[in-house]
N, C-alpha and C positions, 0 to 999 in steps of 0.2 A: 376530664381533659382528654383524656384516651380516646374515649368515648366519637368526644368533638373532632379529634383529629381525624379520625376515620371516617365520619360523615364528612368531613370537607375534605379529603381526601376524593372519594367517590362523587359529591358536588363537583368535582374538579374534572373529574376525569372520567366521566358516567359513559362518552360517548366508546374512548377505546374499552370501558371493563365492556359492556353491550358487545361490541366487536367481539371478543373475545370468548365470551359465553356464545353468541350464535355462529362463528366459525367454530369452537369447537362438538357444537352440537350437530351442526351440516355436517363437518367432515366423520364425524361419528358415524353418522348414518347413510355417507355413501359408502364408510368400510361396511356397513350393511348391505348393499344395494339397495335403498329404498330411496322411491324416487320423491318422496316428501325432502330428499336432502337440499334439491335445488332451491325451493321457496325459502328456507334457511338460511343457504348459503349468499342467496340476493341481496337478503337485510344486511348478512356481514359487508358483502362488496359497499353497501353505498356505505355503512357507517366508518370504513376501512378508507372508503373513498376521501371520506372528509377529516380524518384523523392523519390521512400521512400529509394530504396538501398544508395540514396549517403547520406541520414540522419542516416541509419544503424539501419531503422525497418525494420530487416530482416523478420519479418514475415510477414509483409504486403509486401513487394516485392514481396517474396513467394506466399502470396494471390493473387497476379497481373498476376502472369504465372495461378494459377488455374482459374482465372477470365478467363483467354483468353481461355482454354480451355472449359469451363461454354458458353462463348460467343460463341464461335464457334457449340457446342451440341446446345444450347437455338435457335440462327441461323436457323438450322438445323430443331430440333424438332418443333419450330411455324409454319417454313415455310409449312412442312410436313401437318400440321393441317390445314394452311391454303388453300393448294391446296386440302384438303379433303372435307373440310367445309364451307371455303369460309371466315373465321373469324378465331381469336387466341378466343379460349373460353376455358374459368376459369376451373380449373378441384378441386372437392373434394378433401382437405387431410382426410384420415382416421386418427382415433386415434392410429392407432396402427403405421403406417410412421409419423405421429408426431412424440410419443414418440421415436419411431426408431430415427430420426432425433435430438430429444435434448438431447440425450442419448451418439451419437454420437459428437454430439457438445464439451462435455462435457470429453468423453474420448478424443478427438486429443486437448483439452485445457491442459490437464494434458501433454500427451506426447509431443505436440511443445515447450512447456513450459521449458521442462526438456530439451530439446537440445538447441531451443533458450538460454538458460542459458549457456549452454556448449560454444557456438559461441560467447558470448559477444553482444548478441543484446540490446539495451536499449530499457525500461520495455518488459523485457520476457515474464513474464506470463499473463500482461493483454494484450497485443500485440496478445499474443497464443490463448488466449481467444477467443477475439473479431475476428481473423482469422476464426477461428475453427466455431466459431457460423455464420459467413460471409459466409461461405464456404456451411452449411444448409439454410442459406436462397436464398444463390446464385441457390442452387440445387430445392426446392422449386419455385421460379421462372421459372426456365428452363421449370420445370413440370405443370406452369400453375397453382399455389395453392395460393389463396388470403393470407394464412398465412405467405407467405413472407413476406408481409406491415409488419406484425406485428414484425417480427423479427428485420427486417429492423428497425424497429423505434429505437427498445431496444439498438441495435447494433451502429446504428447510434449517440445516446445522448453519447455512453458512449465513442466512438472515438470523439467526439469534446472534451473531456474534453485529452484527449491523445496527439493530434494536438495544443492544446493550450501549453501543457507542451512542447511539441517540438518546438513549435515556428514556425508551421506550418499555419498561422494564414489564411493566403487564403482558407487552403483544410478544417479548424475549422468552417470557414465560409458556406462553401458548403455543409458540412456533416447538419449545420443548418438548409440550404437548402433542403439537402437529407430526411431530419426529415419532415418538410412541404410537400417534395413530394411524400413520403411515404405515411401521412395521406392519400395526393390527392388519390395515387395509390391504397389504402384500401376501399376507398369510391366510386372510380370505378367501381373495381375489385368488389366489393360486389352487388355494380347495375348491375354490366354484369351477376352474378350469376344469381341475381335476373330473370331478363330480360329470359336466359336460362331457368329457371324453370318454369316460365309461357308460355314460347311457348312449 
């Protein structure tokens, strides 16, 4: 009987555990820098894609098409680096595309907000939110800016409390995950800085 439950369990819900295991294998391995993270992380966007639309967090679905197009530039732009370089190396954020960056955050919080509401999405505005700031940190990354981790982090606690209310309890767990591997990625990313500026 145990046994049963667990196979229909995972019958049931094969597409977010999937999600789950290849987000946290990508995010693994861009705290590595290895540009194998993107092809990973692709599979999670679309299976992420199809797992928030049938719960009807329309914004994070939404999030999942800008993720893939993020994935696809990120792809691209490491690769680029790396046939230059020979390595993905950390790049400076200035203060001024930070603030550029939470500024922006902050205005598509407000306006997904207001449409999500229009649609019927359940929780609009903190769904838009956490979208909207997802979407600066996702961009941040692509660019190579150690201040991803940190967004990531921020971003991260406050969807596991979202995924708990939904009853998302797998992806609540991973986002936990996602929090730990952020640290990891910050403490990286800040060595590989390092390491750069002494050579």
């Amino acid at each position: 009987m145990h046994w049963t439950a667990i196979a229909n369990y995972l019958a049931a819900n094969w597409m977010e555990d999937a999600g789950v295991l290849t987000t946290v294998v990508g995010i693994w391995l861009t705290t590595r820098r290895k540009l194998i993270c993107w092809p990973v992380v692709l599979i999670s966007d679309v299976l992420y894609l199809i797992v928030f639309y049938r719960v009807r967090l329309y914004s994070d679905a939404l999030l999942q098409i800008f993720f893939l197009a993020f994935t696809l530039y990120g792809w691209w732009y490491w690769w680029r680096g790396m046939r230059e370089v020979g390595e993905v190396r950390v790049v400076r954020l200035t203060l001024r595309n930070m603030l550029a960056g939470l500024a922006a955050g902050a205005a598509g919080s407000v306006l997904l907000g207001l449409l999500m509401e229009q649609i019927g999405a359940a929780l609009p505005r903190l769904d838009a939110t956490l979208m909207s700031y997802s979407l600066v940190a996702s961009w941040w990354q692509t660019r190579k800016h150690t201040a991803n981790w940190w967004l990531w982090i921020a971003v991260d606690l406050a969807y596991i409390g979202e995924y708990l209310y939904k009853g998302l309890q797998p992806t609540a767990a991973l986002y936990a995950l996602l929090v730990a591997l952020a640290v990891l990625g910050l403490r990286d990313w800040r060595r590989a800085a390092t390491a750069q500026i002494a050579a």
